[in-house]
N, CA, C and O atoms as a GROMACS GRO file, in nm:
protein
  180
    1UNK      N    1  22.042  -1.068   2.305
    1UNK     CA    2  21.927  -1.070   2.216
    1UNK      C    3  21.882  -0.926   2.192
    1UNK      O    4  21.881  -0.846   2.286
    2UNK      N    5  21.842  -0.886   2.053
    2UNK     CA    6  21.775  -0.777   2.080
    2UNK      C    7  21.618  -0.754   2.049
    2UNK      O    8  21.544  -0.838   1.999
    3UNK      N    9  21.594  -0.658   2.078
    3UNK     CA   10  21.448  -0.632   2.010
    3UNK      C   11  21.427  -0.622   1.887
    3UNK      O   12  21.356  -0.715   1.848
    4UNK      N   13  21.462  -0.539   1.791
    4UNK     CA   14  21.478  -0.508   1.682
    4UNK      C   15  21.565  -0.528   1.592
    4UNK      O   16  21.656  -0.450   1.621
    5UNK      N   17  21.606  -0.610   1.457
    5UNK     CA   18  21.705  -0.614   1.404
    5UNK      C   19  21.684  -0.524   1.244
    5UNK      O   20  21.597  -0.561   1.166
    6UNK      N   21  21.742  -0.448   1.223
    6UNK     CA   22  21.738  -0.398   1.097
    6UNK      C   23  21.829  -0.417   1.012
    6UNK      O   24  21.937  -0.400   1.069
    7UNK      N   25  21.842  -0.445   0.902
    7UNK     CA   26  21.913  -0.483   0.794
    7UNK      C   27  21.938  -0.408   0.682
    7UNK      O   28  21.865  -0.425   0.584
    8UNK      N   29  22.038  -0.317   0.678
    8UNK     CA   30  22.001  -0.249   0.525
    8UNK      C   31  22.109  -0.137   0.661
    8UNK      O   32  22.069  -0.138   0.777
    9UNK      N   33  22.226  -0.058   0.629
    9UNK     CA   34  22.243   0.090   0.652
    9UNK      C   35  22.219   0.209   0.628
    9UNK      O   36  22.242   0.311   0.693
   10UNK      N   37  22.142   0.180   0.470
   10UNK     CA   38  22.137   0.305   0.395
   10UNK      C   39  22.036   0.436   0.483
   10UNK      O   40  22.014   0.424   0.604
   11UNK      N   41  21.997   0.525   0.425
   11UNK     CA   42  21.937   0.597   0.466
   11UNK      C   43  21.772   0.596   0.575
   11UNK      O   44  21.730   0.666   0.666
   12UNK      N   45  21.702   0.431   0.473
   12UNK     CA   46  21.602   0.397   0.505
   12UNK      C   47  21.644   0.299   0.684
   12UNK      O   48  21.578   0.271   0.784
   13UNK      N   49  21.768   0.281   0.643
   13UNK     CA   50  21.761   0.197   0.830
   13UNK      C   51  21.780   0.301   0.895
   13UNK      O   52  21.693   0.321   0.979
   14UNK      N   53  21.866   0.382   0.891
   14UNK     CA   54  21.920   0.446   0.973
   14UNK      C   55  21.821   0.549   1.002
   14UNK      O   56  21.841   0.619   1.102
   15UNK      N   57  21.687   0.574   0.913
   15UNK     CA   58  21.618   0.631   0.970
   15UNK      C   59  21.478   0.560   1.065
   15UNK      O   60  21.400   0.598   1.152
   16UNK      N   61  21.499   0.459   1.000
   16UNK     CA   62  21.412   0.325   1.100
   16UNK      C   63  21.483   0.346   1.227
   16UNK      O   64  21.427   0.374   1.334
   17UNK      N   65  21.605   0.332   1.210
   17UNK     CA   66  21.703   0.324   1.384
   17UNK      C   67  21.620   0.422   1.445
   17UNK      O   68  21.551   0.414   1.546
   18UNK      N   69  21.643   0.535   1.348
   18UNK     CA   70  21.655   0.677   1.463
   18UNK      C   71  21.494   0.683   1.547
   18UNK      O   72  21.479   0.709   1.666
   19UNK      N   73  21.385   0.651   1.446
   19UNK     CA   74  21.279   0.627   1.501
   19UNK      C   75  21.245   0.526   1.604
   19UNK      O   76  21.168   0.559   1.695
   20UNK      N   77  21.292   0.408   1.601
   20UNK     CA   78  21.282   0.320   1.692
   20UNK      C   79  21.314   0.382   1.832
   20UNK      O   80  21.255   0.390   1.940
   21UNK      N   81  21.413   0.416   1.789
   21UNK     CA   82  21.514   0.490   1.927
   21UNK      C   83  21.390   0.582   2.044
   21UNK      O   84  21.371   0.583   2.166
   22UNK      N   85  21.316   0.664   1.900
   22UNK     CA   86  21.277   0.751   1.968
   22UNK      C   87  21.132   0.684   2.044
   22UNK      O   88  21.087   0.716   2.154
   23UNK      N   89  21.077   0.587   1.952
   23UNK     CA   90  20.969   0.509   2.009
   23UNK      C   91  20.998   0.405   2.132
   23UNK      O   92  20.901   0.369   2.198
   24UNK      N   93  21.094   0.367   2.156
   24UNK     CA   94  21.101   0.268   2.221
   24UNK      C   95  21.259   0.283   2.256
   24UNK      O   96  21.339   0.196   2.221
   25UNK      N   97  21.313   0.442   2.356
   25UNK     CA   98  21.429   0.409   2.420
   25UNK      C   99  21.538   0.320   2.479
   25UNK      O  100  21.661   0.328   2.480
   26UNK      N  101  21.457   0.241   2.524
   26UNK     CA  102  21.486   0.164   2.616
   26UNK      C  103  21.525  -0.015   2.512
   26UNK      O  104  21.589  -0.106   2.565
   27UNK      N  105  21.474  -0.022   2.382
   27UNK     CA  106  21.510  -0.116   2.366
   27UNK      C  107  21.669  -0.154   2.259
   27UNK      O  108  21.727  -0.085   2.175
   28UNK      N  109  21.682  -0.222   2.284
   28UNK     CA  110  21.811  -0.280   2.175
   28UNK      C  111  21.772  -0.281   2.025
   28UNK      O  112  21.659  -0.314   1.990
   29UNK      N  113  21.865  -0.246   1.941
   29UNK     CA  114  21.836  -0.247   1.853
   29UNK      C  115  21.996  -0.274   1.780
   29UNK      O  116  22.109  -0.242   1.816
   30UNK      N  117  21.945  -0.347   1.666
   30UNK     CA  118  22.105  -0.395   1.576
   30UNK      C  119  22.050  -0.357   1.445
   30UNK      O  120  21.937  -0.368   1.396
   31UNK      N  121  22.192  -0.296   1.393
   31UNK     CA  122  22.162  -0.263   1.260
   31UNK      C  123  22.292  -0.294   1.162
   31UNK      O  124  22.403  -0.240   1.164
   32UNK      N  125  22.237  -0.411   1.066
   32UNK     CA  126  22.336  -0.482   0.965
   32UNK      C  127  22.353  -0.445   0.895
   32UNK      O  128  22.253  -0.419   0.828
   33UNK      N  129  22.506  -0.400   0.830
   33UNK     CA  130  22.512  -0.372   0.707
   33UNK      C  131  22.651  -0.418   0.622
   33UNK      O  132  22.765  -0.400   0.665
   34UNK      N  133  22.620  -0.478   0.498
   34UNK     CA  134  22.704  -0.579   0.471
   34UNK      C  135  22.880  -0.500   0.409
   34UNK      O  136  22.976  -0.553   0.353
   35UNK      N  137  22.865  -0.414   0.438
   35UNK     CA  138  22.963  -0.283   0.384
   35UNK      C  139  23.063  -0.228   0.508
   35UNK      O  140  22.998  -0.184   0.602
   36UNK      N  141  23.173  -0.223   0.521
   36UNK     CA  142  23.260  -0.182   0.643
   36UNK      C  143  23.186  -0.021   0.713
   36UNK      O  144  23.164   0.010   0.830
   37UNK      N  145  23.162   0.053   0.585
   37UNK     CA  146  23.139   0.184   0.641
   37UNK      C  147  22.976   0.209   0.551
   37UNK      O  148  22.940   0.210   0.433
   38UNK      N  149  22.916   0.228   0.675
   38UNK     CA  150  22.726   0.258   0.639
   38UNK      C  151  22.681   0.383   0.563
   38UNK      O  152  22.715   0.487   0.621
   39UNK      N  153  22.601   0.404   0.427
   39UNK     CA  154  22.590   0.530   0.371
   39UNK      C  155  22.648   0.539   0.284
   39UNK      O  156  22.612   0.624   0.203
   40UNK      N  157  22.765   0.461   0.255
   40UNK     CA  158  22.836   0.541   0.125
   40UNK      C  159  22.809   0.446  -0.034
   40UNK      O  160  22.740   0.345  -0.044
   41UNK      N  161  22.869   0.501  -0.122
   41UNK     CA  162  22.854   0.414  -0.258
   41UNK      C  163  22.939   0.327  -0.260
   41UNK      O  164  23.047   0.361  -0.212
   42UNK      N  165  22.928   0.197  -0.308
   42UNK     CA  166  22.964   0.056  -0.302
   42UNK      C  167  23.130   0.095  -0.332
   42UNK      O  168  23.204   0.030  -0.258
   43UNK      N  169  23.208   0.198  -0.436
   43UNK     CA  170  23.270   0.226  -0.449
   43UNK      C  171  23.384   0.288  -0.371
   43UNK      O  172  23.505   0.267  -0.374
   44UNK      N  173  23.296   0.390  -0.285
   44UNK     CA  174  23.356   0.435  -0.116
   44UNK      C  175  23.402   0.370  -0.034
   44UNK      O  176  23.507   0.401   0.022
   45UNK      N  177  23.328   0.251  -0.002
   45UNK     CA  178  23.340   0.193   0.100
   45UNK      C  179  23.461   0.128   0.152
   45UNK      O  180  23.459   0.071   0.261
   0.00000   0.00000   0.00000
């Protein structure tokens, strides 16, 4: 189970992640993203 689930890779999760991280070390966190590789244009991927 985790604490936190975030949805989305783009810039806006991954900066949610990074904050979580920093607020709350200790907890789990999952981050979904419906794309093989997180960040890039639909085209990249």
């Amino acid at each position: 189970m985790y604490d936190f689930v975030i949805i989305g890779g783009g810039i806006i999760g991954m900066s949610t992640a990074m904050q979580l991280i920093d607020l709350y070390p200790d907890a789990r966190i999952a981050l979904l993203e419906k794309r093989v590789r997180a960040s890039l244009p639909p085209d990249r991927a």
